[in-house]
C-alpha positions in Angstrom: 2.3 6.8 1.6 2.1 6.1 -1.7 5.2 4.3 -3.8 6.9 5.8 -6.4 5.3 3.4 -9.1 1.5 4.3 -7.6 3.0 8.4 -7.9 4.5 8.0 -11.5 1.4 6.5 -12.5 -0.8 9.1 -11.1 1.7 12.0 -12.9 1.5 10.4 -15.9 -2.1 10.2 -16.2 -2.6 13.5 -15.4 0.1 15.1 -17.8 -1.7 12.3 -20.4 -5.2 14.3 -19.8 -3.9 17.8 -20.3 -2.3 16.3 -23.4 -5.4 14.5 -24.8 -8.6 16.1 -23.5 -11.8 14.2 -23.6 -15.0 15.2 -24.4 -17.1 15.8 -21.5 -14.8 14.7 -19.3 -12.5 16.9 -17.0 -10.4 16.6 -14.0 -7.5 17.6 -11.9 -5.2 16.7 -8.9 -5.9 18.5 -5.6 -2.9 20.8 -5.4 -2.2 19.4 -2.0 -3.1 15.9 -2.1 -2.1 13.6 -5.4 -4.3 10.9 -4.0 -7.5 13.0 -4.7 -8.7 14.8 -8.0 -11.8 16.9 -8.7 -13.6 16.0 -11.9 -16.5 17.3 -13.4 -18.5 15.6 -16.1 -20.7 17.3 -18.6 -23.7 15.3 -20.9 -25.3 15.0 -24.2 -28.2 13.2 -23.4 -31.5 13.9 -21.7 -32.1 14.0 -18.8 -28.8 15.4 -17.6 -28.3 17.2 -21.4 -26.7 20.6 -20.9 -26.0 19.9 -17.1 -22.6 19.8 -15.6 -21.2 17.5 -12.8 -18.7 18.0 -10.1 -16.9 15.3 -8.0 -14.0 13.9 -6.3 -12.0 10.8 -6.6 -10.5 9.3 -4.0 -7.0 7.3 -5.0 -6.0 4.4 -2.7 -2.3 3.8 -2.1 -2.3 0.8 -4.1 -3.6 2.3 -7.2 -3.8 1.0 -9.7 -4.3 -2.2 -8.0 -7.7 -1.3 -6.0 -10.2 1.4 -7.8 -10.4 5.0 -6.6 -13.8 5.7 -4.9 -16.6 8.1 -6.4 -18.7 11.0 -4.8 -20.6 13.3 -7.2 -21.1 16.2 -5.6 -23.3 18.3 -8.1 -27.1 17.2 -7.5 -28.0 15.3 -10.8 -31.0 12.9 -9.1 -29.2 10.1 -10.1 -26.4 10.1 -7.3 -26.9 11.5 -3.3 -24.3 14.2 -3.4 -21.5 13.6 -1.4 -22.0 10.0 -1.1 -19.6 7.3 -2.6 -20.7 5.9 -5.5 -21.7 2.2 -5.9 -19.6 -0.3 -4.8 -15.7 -0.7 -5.0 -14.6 -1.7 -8.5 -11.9 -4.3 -8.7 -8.8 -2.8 -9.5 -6.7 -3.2 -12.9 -3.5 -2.1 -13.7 -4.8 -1.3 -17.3 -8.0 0.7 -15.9 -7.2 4.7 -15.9 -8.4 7.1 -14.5 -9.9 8.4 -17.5 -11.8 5.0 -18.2 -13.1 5.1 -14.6 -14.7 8.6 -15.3 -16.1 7.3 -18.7 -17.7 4.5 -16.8 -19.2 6.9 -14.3 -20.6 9.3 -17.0 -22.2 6.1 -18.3 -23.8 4.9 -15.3 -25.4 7.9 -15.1 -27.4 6.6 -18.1 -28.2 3.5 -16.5 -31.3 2.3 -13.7 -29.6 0.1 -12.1 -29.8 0.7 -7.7 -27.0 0.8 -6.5 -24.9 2.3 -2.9 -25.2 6.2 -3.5 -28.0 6.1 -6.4 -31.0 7.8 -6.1 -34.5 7.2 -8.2 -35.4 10.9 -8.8 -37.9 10.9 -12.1 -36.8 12.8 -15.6 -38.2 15.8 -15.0 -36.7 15.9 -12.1 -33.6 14.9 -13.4 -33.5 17.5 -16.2 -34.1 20.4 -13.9 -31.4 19.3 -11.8 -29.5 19.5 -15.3 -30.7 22.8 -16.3 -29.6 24.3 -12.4 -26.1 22.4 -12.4 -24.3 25.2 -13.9 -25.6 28.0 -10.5 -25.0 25.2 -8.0 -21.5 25.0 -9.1 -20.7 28.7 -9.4 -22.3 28.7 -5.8 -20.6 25.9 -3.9 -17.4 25.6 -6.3 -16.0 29.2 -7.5 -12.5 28.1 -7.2 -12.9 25.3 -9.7 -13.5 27.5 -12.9 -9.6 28.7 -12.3 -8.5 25.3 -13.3 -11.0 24.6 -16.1 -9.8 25.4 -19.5 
């Protein structure tokens, strides 16, 4: 169970997101569980320009204190869907979840081989970008109802 600091934290930083939206960056708390949120991240850059990323974050109990956990879920070719991403982080109180998800939209930018990566090429990469938006309307309809 999570204690009330760990919860106020986690209500804060959601009501703080709605509040101050980030470009290209989106989440939100699973109605039925505070210790996981969906987020989707969207690109400027080739190869993943135009494309559009879902995942889930998993909060531990002594958040902030140890990281959340990663899994991208949308096929990009630069994570396995549904696998965690890279190794635990070390936890810091002053780490959000907002940086987190800024980190992970800029690892997607970087080669570096890592637990979950994959090393699909560019093209490949850019396809997956172009046929992110179908995949999602296909394996996530009930996420658009919370997307503003």
């Amino acid at each position: 169970m999570n204690s009330n600091l760990s919860m106020r934290r986690l209500i804060n930083e959601y009501n703080q997101l709605e509040k101050n939206l980030i470009p290209g960056i989106f989440y939100f708390p699973n109605d039925e569980n505070i210790n996981e949120c969906y987020f989707i991240l969207s690109c400027e850059h080739s190869p993943y320009k135009g494309g559009e990323y879902y995942g889930i974050i998993t909060i531990p109990h002594e958040y902030p204190h140890r990281s959340p956990s990663f899994k991208m879920l949308t096929p990009s070719g630069r994570f396995e869907p549904g696998k965690q991403i890279c190794p635990e982080l070390e936890g810091h109180p002053a780490l959000t979840l907002v940086k987190y998800l800024i980190w992970l939209q800029s690892f997607m930018y970087e080669e570096s081989n890592t637990l979950g990566s994959l090393d699909k090429n560019t093209v490949e990469r850019q396809q997956l970008a172009t046929t992110s938006h179908d995949f999602n309307k296909k394996n996530y309809k009930n996420w658009g109802r919370k997307k503003k």
